[in-house]
C-alpha positions as CSV (number, residue, x, y, z in Angstrom):
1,X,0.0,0.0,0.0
2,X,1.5,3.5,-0.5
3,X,2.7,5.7,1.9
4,X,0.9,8.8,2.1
5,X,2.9,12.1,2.2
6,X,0.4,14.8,4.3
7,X,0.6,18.1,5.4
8,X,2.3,18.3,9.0
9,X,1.1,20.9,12.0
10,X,3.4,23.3,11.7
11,X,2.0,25.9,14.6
12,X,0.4,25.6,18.3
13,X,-2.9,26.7,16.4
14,X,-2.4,25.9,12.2
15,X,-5.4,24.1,10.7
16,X,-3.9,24.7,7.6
17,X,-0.6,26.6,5.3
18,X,0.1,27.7,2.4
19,X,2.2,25.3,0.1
20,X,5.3,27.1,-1.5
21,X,6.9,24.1,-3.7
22,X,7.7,21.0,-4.5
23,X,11.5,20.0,-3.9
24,X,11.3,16.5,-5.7
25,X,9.8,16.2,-8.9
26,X,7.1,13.4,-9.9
27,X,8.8,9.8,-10.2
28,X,11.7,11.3,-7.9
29,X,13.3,9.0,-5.3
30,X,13.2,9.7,-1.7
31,X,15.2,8.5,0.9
32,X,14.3,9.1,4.6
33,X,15.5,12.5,5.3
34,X,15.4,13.7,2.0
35,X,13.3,17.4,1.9
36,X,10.2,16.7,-0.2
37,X,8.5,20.6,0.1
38,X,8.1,23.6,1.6
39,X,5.1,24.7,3.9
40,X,4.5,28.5,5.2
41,X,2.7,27.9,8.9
42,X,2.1,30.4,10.7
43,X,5.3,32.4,11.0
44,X,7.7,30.6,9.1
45,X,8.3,28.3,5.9
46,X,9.2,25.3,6.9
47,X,10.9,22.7,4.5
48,X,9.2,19.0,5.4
49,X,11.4,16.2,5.7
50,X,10.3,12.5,4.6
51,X,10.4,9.8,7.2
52,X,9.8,7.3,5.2
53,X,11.5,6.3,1.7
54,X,10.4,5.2,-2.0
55,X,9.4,7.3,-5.4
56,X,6.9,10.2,-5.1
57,X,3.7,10.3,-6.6
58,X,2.5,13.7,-7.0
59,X,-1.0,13.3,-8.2
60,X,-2.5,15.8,-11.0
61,X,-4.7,17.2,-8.5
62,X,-2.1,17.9,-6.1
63,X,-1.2,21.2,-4.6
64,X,0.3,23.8,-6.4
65,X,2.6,26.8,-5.1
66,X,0.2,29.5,-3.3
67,X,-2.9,26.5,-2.4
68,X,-4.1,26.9,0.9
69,X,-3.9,22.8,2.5
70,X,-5.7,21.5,5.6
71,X,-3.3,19.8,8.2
72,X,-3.2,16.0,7.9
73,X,-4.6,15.8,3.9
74,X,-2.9,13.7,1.5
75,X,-0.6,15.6,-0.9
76,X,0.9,13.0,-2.9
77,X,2.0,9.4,-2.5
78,X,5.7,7.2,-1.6
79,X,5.4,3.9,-4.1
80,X,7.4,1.1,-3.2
81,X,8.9,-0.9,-6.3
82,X,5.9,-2.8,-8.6
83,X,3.3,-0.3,-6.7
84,X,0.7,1.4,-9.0
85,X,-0.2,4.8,-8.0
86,X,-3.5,5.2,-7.0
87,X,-6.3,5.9,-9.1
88,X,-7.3,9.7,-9.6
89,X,-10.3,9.2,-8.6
90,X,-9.6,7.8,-5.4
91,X,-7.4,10.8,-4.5
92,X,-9.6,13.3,-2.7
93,X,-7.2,16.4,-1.1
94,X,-8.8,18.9,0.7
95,X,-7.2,21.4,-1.8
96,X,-8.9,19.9,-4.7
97,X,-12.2,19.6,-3.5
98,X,-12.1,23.1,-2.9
99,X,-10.4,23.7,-5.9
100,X,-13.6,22.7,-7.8
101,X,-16.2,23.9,-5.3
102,X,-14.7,27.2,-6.3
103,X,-13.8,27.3,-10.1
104,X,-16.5,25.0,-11.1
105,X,-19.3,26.9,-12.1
106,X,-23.1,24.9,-11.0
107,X,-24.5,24.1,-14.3
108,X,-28.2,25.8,-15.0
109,X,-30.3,26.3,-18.1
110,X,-29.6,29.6,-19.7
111,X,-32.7,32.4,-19.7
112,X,-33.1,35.4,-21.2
113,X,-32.5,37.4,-17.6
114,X,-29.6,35.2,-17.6
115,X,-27.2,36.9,-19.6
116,X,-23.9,38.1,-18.2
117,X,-20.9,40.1,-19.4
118,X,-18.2,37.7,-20.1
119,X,-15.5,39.0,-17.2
120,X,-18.9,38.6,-14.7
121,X,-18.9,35.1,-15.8
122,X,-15.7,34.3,-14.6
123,X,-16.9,34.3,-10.7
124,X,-18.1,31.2,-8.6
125,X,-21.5,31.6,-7.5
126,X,-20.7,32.5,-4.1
127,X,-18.3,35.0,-4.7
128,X,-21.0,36.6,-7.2
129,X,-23.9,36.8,-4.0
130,X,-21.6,38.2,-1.6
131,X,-20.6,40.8,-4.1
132,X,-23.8,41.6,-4.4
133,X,-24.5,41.7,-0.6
134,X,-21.1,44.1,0.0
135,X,-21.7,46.3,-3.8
136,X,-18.9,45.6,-5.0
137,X,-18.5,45.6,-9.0
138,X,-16.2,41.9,-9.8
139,X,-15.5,44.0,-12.8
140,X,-12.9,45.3,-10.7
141,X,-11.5,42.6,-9.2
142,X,-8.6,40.3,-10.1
143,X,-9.4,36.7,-9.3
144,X,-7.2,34.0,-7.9
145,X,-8.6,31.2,-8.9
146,X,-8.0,29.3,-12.4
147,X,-7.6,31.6,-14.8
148,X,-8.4,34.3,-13.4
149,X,-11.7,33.4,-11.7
150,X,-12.7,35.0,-9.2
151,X,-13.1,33.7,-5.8
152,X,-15.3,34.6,-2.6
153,X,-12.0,35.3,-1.0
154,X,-11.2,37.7,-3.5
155,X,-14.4,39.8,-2.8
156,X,-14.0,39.0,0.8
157,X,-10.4,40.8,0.8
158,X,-11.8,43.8,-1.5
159,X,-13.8,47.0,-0.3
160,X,-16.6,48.6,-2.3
161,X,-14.9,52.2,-1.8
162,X,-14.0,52.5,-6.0
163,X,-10.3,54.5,-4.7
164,X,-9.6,51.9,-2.0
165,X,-6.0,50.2,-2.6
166,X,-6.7,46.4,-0.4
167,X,-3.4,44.7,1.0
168,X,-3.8,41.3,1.0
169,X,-3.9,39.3,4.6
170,X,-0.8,37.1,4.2
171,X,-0.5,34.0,6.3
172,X,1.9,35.7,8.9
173,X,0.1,38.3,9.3
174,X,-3.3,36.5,10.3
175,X,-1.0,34.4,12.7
176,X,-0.1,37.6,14.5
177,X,-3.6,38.9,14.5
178,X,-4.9,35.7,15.8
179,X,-2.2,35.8,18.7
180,X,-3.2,39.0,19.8
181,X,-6.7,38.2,19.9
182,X,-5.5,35.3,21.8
183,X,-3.3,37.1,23.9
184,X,-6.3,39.4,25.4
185,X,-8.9,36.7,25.4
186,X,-6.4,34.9,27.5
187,X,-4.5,36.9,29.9
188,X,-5.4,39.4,32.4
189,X,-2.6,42.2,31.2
190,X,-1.4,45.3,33.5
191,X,1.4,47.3,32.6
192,X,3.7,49.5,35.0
193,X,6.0,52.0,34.0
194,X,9.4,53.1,35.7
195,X,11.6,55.7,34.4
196,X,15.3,54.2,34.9
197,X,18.9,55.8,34.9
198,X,20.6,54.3,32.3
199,X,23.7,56.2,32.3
200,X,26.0,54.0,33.2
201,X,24.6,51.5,30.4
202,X,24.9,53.9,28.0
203,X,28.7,54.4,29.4
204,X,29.7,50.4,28.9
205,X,28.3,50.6,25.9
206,X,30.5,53.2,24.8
207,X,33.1,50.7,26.0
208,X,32.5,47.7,23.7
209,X,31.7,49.9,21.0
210,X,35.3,51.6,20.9
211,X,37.2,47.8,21.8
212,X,34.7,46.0,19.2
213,X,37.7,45.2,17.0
214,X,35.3,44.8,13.6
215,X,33.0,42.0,16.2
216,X,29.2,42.4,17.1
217,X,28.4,45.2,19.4
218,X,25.8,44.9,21.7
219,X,22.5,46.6,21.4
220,X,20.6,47.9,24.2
221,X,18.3,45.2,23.4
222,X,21.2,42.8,24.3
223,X,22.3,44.7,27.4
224,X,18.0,44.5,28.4
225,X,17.9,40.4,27.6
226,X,21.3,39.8,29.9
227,X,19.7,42.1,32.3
228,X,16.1,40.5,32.6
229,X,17.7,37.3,32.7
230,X,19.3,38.6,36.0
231,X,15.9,40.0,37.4
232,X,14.0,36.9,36.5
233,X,16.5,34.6,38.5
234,X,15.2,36.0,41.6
235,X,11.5,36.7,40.6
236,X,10.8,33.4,38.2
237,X,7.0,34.0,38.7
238,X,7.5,36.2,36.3
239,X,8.8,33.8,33.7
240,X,6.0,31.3,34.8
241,X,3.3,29.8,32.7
242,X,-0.4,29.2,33.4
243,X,-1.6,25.8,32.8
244,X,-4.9,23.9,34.5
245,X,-2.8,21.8,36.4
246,X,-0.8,25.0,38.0
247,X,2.0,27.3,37.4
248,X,5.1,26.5,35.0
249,X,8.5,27.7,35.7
250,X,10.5,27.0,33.0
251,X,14.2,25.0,33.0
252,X,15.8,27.1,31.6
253,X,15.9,30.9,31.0
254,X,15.1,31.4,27.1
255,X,14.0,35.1,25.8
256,X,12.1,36.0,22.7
257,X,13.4,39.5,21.1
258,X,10.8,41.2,18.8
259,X,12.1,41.7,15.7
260,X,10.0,44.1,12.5
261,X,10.4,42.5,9.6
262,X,8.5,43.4,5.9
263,X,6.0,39.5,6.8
264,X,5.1,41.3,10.2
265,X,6.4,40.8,13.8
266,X,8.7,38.0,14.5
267,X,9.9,36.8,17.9
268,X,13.1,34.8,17.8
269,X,14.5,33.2,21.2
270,X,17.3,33.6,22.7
271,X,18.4,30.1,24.8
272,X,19.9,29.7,27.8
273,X,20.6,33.5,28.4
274,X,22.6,33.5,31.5
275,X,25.1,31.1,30.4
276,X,26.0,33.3,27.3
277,X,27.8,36.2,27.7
278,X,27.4,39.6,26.6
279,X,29.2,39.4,23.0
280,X,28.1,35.7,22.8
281,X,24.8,37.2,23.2
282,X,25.1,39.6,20.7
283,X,26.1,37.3,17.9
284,X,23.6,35.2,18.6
285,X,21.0,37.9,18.4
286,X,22.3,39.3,15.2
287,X,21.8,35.9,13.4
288,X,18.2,35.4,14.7
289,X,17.5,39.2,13.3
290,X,19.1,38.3,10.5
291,X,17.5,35.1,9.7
292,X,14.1,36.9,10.8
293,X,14.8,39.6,8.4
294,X,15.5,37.0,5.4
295,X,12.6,35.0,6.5
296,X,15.2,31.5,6.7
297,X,13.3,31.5,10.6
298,X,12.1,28.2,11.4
299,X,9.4,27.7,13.9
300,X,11.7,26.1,16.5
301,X,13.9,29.2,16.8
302,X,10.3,31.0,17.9
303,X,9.0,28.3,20.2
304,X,10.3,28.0,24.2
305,X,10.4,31.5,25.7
306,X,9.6,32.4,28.4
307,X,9.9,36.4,28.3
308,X,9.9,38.7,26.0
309,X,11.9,42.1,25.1
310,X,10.7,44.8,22.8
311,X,12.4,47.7,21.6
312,X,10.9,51.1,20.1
313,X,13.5,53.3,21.4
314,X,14.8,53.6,17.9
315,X,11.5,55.4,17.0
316,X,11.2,57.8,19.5
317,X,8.9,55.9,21.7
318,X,9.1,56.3,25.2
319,X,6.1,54.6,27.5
320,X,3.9,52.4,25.7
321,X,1.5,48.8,26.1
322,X,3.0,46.0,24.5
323,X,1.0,42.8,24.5
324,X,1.7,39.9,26.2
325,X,3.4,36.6,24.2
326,X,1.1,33.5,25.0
327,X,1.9,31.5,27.1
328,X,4.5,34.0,28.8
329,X,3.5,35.7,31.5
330,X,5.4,39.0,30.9
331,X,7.1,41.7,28.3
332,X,9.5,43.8,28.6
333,X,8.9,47.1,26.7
334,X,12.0,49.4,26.0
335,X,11.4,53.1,25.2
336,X,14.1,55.5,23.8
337,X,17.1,57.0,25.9
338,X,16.6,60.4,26.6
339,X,19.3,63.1,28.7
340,X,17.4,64.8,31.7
341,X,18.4,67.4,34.6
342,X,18.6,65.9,38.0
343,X,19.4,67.3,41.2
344,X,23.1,66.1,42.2
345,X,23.6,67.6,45.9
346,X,23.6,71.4,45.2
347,X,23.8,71.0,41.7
348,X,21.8,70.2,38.2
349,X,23.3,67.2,36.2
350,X,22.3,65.6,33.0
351,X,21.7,62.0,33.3
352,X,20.5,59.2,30.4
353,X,17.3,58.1,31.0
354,X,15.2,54.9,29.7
355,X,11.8,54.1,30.3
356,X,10.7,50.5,31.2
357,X,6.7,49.2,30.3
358,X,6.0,45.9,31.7
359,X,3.3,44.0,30.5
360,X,2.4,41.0,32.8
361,X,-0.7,38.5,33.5
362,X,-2.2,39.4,36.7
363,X,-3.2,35.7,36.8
364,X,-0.1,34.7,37.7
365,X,2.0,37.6,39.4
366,X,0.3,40.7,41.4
367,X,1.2,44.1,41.1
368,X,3.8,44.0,44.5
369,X,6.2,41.2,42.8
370,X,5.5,42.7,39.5
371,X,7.2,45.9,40.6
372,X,9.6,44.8,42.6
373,X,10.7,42.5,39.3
374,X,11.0,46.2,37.9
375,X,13.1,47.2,40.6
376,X,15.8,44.6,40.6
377,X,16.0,45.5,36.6
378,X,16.5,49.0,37.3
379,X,19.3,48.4,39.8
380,X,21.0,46.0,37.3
381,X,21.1,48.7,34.8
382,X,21.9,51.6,36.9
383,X,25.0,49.5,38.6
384,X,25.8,48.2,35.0
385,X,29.1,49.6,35.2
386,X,29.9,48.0,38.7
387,X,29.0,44.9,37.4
388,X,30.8,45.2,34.0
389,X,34.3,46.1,36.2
């Protein structure tokens, strides 16, 4: 019997992806291991491995690049040697039954009040009635479906405004819209805010910056992940997850970094952040920005955090909300460094400033531990320079 090749869960929450390509052609041998195509999930592209070996059957009515497949459906078939492929008609994927639900047109005697322009007629039926619920003139919309049908997802994603330009929703970004619907359905979210000196970060800083020698410098992003690390050894509520059966602390201290890419909002983690040190750090964080930026992120290097830092200092931003990552309990929002007078004994100095936004799940932590977590970062940052001697 052949082996079925399906579609794998790529995601906590994925009922289905996107299918990029094929990487072995029709009649191609595969050997266990071998990469047999690439999947976008939810946040990343993913290329699936075969566990099993033998030649691929791709059948005709197999995925194509840009079909949206259900988890678990068959895609194609591994034949051993003297097995037929099966029939066509025996292969039903999800794809193609949805495939002809949407390009095939139902069949109806023609009348005379019947008779429609010929780019009208190139619009499943369902797409055509909710057009006419939304007015919206298919004359003016491109469709996606074979060639160039138009699709109820097409007038789904269109407005009836005539000068409205419509950005499609791309697979990443309804993965980050549905985690921040999940995120407030799910969590109970307070933010604090504390104002922190951060002159003497900004001082060793300076340091690795003129010793860099060509090598990563840190970022203040870098210099916050270390520094959280620290804070969260001695409040690890804070790094805690909620489950029925109680409250998780994790093994290990892993921190996600939020990093803006042109797909949306990515979160890479960092492992194991206080046995790294500071340069260690850096490089490792320039490769997961890097990789996030390229879009080569796999959904492994976003999985296990258990914190989260986020920076818009770099825009200005000082105070501001940032929403929680499920299933962490907390994020650590960074806003831009900014000189202010203070009072020194008699006299006025200038000091850097940073302000902190903590987001946390009042589930787990209250507002006491919550701000005393703040606290202990504060004092890391504003003795950086003790610590860094």
């Amino acid at each position: 019997m052949p082996i079925s090749v399906t579609v794998p869960r790529l995601g906590w929450n994925m009922d289905e992806g996107t299918f990029v390509e094929w990487l072995k052609a029709d009649g191609d041998t595969v050997r266990s291991g071998d990469v047999v195509f690439r999947l976008e999930g939810e946040k990343a592209v993913e290329e699936i491995e075969s566990f099993d070996a033998g030649t691929l059957h791709i059948p005709a009515n197999g995925p194509k690049p840009g079909d949206r497949v259900k988890v678990g459906v068959v895609i194609g078939y591994l034949l051993q040697p003297g097995e037929a492929p099966p029939s066509v008609d025996s292969v039903e994927s999800s794809v193609s039954r949805e495939r002809r639900k949407e390009d095939t047109p139902v069949a109806h005697a023609p009348s005379s009040s019947d008779v429609r322009p010929a780019k009208e007629a190139a619009i499943t039926p369902r797409a055509r009635r909710l057009a006419t619920e939304r007015g919206i003139d298919p004359a003016k919309i491109t469709g996606s479906g074979r060639n160039g049908r138009i699709r109820e997802h097409d007038i789904a994603g269109a407005s009836s405004l005539p000068s409205a330009r419509v950005i499609p929703l791309t697979p990443i970004r309804r993965a980050i819209a549905a985690r921040m619907v999940e995120s407030r359905q799910t969590t109970a979210p307070v933010t604090l805010t504390l104002a922190v000196d951060a002159t003497n970060l900004v001082c060793v800083r300076e340091r690795f910056k003129a010793v860099a020698d060509g090598g990563p410098v840190p970022s203040y992003t870098d210099f916050l992940v270390k520094l959280a690390a620290v804070a969260l050894q001695k409040h690890p509520l804070l790094a805690a997850q909620w489950t029925d059966a109680g409250l998780v602390l994790p093994e290990r201290i892993n921190i996600g970094i939020a990093v803006d890419t042109d797909a949306g909002l990515l979160v890479p983690v960092i492992r194991d952040v206080p046995a790294l040190g500071l340069s260690e750090l850096a490089a490792r964080s320039r490769e997961l920005i890097n990789r996030a930026r390229r879009g080569a992120l796999s959904m492994a290097q976003m999985q296990g955090g258990c914190f989260t830092v986020t920076n818009l200092g770099a825009y200005g931003i000082g105070a501001f909300t940032p929403i929680i990552n499920p299933p962490e309990c907390a994020i650590l929002g960074v806003g831009r460094i900014e000189r202010r007078p203070v009072m020194d004994g008699e006299r006025v100095v200038g000091r850097e400033f940073v302000t902190l936004s903590l987001t946390f799940d009042h589930r787990i932590v209250d507002g006491d531990p919550a701000a005393r977590f703040l606290q202990t970062l504060a004092k890391c940052i504003a003795n950086l320079e003790e610590q860094h001697q």
